[in-house]
C-alpha positions as CSV (number, residue, x, y, z in Angstrom):
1,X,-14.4,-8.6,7.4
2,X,-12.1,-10.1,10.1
3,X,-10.9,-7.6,12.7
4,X,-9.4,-10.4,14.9
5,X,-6.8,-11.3,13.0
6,X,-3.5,-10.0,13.5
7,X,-2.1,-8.9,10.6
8,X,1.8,-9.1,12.3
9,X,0.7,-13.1,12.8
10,X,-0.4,-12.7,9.2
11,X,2.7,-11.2,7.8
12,X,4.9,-14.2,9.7
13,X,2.5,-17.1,7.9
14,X,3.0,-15.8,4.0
15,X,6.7,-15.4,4.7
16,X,6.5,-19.2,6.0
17,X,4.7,-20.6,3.3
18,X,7.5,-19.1,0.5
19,X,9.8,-20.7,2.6
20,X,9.0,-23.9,2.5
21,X,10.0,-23.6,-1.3
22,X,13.1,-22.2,-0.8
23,X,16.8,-23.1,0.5
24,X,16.7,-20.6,3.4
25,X,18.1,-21.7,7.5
26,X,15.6,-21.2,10.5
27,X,17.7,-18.5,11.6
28,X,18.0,-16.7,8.4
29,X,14.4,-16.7,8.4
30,X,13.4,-15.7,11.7
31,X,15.4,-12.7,11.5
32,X,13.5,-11.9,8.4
33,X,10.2,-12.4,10.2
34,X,10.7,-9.5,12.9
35,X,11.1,-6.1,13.4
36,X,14.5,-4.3,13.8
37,X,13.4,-1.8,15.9
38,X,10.2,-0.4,16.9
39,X,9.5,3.1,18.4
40,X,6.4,3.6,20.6
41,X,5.7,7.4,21.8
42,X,3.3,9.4,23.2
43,X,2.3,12.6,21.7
44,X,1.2,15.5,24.1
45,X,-0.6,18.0,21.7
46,X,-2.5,21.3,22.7
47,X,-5.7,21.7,20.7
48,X,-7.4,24.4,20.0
49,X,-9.1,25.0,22.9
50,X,-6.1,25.2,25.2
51,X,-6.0,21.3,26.9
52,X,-3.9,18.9,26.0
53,X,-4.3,15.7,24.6
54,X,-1.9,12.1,24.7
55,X,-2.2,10.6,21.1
56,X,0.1,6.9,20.8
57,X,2.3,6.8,17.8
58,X,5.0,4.2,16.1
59,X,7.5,3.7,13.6
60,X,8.5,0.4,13.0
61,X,11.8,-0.4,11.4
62,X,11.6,-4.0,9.8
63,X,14.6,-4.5,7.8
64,X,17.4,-2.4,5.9
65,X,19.2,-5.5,4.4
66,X,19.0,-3.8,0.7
67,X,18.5,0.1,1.8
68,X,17.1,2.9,3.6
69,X,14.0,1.7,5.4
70,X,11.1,3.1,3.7
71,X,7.0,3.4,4.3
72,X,4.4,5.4,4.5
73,X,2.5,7.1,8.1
74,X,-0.9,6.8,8.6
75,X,-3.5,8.6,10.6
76,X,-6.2,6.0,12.1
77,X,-8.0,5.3,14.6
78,X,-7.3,1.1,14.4
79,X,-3.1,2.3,14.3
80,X,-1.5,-0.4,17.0
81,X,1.8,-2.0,17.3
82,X,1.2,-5.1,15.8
83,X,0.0,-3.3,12.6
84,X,2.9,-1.1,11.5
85,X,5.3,-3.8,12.4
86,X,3.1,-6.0,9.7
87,X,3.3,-2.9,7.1
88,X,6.7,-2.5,7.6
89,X,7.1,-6.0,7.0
90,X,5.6,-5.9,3.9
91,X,7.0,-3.0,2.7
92,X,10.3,-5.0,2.7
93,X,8.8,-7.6,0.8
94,X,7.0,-5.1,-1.6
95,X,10.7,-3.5,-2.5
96,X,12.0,-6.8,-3.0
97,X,9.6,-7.6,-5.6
98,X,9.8,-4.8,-7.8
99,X,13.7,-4.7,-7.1
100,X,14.3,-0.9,-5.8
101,X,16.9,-0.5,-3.0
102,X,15.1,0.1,0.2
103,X,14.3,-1.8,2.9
104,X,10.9,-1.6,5.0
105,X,9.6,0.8,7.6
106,X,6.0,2.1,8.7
107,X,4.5,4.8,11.0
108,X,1.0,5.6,12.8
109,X,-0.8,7.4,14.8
110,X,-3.7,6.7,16.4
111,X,-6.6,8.7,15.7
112,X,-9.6,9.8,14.0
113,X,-8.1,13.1,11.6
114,X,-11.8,14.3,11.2
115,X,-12.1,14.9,14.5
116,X,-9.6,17.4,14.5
117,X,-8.7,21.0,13.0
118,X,-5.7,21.6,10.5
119,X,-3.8,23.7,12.8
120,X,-4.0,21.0,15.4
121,X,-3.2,17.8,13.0
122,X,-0.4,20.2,12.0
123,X,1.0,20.2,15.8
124,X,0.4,16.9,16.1
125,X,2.6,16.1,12.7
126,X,4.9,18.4,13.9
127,X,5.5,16.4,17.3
128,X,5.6,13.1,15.5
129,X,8.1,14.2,13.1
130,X,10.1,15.6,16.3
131,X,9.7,12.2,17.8
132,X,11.2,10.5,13.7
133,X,14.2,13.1,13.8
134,X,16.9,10.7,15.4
135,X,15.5,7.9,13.0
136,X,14.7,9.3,9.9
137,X,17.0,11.3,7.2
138,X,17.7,10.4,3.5
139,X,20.2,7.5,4.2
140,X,18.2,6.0,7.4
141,X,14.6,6.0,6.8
142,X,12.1,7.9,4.7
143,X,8.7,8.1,5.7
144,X,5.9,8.9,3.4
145,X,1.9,9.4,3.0
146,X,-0.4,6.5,3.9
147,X,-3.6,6.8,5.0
148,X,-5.4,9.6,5.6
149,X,-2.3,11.5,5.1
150,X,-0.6,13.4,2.4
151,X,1.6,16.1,0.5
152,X,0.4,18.7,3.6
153,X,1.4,16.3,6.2
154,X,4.6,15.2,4.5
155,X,5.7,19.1,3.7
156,X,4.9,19.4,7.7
157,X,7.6,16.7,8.5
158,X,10.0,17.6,6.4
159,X,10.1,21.6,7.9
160,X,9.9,20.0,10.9
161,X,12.9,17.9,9.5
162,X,15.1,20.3,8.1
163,X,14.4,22.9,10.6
164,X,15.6,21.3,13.8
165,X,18.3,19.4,11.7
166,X,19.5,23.6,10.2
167,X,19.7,21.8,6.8
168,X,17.8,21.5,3.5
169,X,17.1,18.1,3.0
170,X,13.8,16.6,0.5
171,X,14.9,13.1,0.1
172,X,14.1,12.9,4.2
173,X,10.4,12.6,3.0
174,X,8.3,11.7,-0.1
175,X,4.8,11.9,-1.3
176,X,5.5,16.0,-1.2
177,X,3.8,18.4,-3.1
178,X,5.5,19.5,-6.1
179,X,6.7,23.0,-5.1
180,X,8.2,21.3,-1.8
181,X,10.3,18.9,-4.1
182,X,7.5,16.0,-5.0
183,X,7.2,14.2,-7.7
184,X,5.5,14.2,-11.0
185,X,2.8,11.5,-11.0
186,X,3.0,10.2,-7.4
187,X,-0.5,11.0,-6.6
188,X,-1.7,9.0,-9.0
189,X,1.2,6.3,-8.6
190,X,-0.3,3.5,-6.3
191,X,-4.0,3.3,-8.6
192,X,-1.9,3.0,-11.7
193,X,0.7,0.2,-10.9
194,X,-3.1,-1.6,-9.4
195,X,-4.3,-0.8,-13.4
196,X,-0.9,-2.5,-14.7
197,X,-1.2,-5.5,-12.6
198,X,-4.6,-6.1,-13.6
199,X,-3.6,-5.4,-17.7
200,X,-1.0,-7.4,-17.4
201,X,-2.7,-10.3,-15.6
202,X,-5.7,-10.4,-17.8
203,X,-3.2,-10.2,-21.0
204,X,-1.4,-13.7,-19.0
205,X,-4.3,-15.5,-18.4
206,X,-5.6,-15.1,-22.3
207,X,-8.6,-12.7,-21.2
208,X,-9.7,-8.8,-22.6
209,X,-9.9,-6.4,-19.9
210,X,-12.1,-3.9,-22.1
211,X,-14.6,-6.8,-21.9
212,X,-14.4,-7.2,-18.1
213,X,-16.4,-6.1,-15.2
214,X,-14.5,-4.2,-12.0
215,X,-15.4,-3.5,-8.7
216,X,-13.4,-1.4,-6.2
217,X,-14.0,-1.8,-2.3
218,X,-12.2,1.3,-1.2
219,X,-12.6,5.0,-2.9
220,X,-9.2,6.7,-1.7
221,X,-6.6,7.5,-3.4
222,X,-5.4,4.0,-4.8
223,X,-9.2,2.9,-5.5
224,X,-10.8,5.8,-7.0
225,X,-7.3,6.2,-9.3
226,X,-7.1,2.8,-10.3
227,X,-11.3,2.7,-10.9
228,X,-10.7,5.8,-13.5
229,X,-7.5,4.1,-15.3
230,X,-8.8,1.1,-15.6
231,X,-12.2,2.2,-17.0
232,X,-10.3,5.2,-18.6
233,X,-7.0,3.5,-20.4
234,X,-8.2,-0.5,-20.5
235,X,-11.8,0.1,-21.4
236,X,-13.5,-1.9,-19.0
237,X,-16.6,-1.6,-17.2
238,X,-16.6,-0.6,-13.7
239,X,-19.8,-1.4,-12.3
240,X,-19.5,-0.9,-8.3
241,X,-17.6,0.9,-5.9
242,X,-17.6,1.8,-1.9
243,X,-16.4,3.7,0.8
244,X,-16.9,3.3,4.2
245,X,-20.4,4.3,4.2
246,X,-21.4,1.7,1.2
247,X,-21.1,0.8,-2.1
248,X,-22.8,2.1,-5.7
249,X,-23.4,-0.4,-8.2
250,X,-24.6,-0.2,-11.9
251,X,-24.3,-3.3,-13.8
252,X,-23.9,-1.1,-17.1
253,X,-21.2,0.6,-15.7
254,X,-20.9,3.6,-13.5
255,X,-19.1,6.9,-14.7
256,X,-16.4,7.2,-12.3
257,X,-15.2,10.6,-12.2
258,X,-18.9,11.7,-11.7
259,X,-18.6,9.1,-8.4
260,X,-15.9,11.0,-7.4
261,X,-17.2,14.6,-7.9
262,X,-19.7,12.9,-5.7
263,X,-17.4,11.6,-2.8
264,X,-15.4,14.4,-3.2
265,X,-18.6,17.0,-2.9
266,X,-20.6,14.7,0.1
267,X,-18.2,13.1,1.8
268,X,-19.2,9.9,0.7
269,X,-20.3,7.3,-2.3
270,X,-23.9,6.8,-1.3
271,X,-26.7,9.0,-2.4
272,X,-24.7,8.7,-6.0
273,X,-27.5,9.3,-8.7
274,X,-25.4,7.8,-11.3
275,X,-25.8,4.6,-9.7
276,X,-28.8,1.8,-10.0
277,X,-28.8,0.6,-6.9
278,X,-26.9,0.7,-3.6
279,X,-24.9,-2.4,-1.5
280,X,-23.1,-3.5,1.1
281,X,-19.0,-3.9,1.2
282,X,-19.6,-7.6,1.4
283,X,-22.0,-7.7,-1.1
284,X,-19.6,-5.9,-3.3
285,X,-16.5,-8.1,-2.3
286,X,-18.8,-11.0,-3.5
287,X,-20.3,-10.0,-6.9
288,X,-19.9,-11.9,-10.0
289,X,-17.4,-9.6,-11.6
290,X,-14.2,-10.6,-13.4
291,X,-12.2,-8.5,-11.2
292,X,-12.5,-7.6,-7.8
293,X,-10.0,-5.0,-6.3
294,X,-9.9,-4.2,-2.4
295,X,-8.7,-1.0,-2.0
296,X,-10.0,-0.2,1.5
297,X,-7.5,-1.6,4.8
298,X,-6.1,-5.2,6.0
299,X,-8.1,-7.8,6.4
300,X,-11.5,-7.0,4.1
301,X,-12.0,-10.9,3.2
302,X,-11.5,-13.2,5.6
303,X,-12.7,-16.6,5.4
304,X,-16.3,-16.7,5.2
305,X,-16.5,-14.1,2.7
306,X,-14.3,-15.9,0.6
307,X,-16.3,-18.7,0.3
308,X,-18.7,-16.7,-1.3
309,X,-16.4,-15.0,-3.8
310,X,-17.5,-14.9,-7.1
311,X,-14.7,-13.6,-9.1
312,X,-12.5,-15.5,-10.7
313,X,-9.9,-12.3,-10.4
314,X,-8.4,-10.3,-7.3
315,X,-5.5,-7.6,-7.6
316,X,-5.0,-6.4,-4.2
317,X,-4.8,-2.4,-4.1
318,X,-5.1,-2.4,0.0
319,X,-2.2,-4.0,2.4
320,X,-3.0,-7.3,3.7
321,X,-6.3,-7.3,2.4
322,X,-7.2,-11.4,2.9
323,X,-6.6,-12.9,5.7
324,X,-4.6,-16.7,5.5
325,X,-7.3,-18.6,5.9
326,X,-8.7,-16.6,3.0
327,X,-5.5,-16.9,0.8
328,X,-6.5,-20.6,1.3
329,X,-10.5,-20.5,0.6
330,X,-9.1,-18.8,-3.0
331,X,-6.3,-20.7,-4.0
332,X,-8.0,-23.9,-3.1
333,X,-11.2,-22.7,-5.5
334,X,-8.8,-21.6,-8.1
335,X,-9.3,-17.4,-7.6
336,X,-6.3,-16.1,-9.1
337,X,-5.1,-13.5,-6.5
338,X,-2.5,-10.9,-7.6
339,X,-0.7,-9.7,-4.1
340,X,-0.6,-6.5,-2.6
341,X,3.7,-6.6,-2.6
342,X,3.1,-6.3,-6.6
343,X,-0.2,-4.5,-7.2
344,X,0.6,-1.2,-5.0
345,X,3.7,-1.0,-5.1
346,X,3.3,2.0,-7.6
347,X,3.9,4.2,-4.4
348,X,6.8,3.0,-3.3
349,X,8.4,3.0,-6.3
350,X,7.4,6.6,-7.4
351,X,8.8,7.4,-3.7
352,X,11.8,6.3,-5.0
353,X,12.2,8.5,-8.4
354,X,10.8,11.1,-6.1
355,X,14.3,10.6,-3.8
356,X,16.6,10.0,-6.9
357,X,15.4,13.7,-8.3
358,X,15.7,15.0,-5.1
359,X,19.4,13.6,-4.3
360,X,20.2,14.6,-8.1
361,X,18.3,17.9,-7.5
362,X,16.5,17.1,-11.0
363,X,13.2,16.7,-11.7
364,X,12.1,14.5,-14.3
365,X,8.5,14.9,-16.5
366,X,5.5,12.8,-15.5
367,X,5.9,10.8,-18.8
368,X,9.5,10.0,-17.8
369,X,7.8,9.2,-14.3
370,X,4.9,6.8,-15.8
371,X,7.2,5.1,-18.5
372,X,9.7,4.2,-15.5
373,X,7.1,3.3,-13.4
374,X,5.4,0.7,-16.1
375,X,8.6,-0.7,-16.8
376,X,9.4,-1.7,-12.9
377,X,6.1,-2.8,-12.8
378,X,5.6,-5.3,-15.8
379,X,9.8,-6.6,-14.9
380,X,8.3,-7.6,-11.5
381,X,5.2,-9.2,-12.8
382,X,7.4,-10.9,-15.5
383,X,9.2,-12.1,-12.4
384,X,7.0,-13.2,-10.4
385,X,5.0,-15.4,-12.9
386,X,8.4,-17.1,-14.1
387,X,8.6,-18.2,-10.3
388,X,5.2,-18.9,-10.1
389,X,6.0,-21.8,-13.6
390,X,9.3,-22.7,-12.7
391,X,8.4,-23.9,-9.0
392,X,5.2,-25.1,-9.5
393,X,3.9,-22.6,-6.9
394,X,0.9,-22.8,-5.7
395,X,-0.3,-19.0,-5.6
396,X,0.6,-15.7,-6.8
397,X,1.3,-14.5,-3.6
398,X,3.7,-17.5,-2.8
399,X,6.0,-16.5,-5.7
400,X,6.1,-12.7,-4.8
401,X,7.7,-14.1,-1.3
402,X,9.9,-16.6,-3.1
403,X,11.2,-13.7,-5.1
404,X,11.2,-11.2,-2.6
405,X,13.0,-13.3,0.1
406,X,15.6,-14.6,-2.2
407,X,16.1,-10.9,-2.5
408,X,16.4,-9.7,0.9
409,X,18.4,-13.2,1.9
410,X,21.2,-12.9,-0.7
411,X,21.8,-9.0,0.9
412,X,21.7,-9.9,4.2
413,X,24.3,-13.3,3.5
414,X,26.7,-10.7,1.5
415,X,26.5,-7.9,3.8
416,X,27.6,-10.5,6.8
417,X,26.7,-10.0,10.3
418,X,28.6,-7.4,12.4
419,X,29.9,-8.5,15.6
């Protein structure tokens, strides 16, 4: 894993190499390589114990060409600058791809949420959302969970919202619980647009999923839910997964809810008795499995570990898992890679039914939720693999951005530049 690569720099280089395969001026494309506006705060907080604390905190805005901006906050201790400006980034890109009308935005804060107590993770929410008020709102920019947040920390910013703004307002925030105006099926949204992309990219390439092998780097919410649907719904085998503190492996298959009653009981994936034997994240990232899915933060693979890659298969749950000079190690050994702009963008999209019900003040039924959700999903992958042909492209990822930029560049070129 590479944690010297910047994944802004990152961002800049994919949107490049689609580029070169499309029609699109140096000043078109620059704009579309940078930020609109980033805010950078800090955060005084009183904890618990009466002292105060100075936490750093951003939203970036990237681009709100075809809509609202729109991405998720996340609480970590790695949260810098250069890092939401590349999510936010992406998460233009990622709307583009599976055509809903948003642009891209993404917050953080920097810290480690274990370390603190509920009622002070609360203030601190509570003084970021303060911080969002003059930028966010259901027309402007709609934040919702990344990682290591969630419903609690989204029905925090929305009070916080719709308190100092005296109005009642849901659409300002998704990824809610239900009884604060969430969605049907958005929990489980992100894993299961990863299980489509992988159905629908074994059913492409003329290979049974019920006959493959998975492993899962990364056990959160998009990992462990796409681990269960994919063993679950496809049939196939899932024979190792990991966390932060390691990875489980069985190479006749792990049950994976019983790994999750694990995580979920421990705090982490190792010690599983369900399991044969126990590995590292890299040893993982490099078994001979017909999918690989990393599921875990930006930057997992980077070059040397790709050159050891076995799989012939990768559907990208995480943001920005490879880094470039990875993307190149795989295409150049024939990996088929399945990019993060398609995979997860179950979330996003599931953000935005969650909006539509609250702006209609209707709420629809998780199969209504799942069928929609399928059906943007497969339309996009259609899309992106007719690019892929027609062009001659030479990766997955390339075609997403050729799609995705045509996209965002026909918006911008109708919606004209104000003077």
């Amino acid at each position: 894993m590479s944690e010297d690569v910047n994944p802004f720099e990152s961002l800049q280089e994919q949107i490049d190499d689609a580029a070169a395969y499309l029609d699109v001026g140096p000043d078109v494309l620059e704009r579309l390589k940078r930020p609109e506006r980033v805010l950078e705060t800090n955060l005084s907080v009183e904890l618990d114990d009466g002292s105060i604390e100075l936490f750093e905190a951003y939203r970036s805005q990237f681009n709100g060409d075809r809509g609202p901006y729109k991405g998720g906050i996340r609480y970590h201790p790695n949260v810098s600058r250069d890092e939401v400006k590349a999510l936010s980034g992406w998460m233009v890109y990622k709307c583009a791809v599976v055509d809903i009308p948003y642009g891209g935005g993404k917050g953080g804060i920097v810290v480690d949420p274990r370390e603190y107590s509920a009622s002070e993770l609360e203030r601190l929410t509570r003084s970021y959302a303060k911080e969002l008020r003059p930028l966010i709102g259901p027309d402007k920019d709609i934040p919702a969970p990344d990682v290591n947040t969630g419903q609690r920390e989204m029905n925090w910013i929305k009070d916080t919202y719709e308190t100092l703004e005296n109005t009642t307002a849901p659409g300002t925030i998704t990824g809610k619980a239900l009884t604060s105006g969430g969605s049907e099926g958005r929990v489980e949204a992100t894993g299961r647009s990863v299980m489509l992309t992988a159905r629908e990219a074994f059913e492409y390439l003329g290979k049974d999923i019920a006959e493959a092998t998975v492993a899962v780097q990364g056990f959160g919410n998009a990992g462990s839910v796409a681990a269960e649907l994919i063993a679950d719904d496809l049939g196939a085998s899932v024979v190792a997964v990991s966390d932060s503190s390691g990875a489980v492996y069985d190479p006749a298959g792990l049950d994976v809810a019983a790994a999750k009653a694990h995580k979920m009981e421990t705090g982490a994936l190792t010690g599983f008795d369900g399991a044969e034997s126990e590995l590292t994240n890299r040893e993982l990232l490099t078994l001979d499995a017909d999918l690989v899915i990393p599921a875990a933060l930006e930057n997992a693979i980077d070059e040397d570990i790709a050159e050891d890659v076995r799989t012939d298969m990768i559907v990208e749950a995480a943001n920005g898992p490879l880094t470039p000079d990875a993307d190149d190690v795989l295409t150049d050994r024939d990996v088929a890679v399945f990019p993060d702009v398609l995979a997860n963008a179950g979330g996003v999209t599931v953000s935005y039914f969650e909006w539509v019900q609250n702006r209609q003040r209707f709420n629809w039924t998780e199969q209504r939720v799942n069928d929609e959700l399928e059906r943007v999903i497969t339309e996009a992958f259609d899309g992106l693999t007719d690019a892929y042909e027609a062009r001659d492209l030479p990766s997955y990822r390339t075609a997403a951005y050729v799609v995705a930029i045509q996209r965002v560049a026909k918006a911008a070129d109708e919606s004209g530049v104000f003077p």
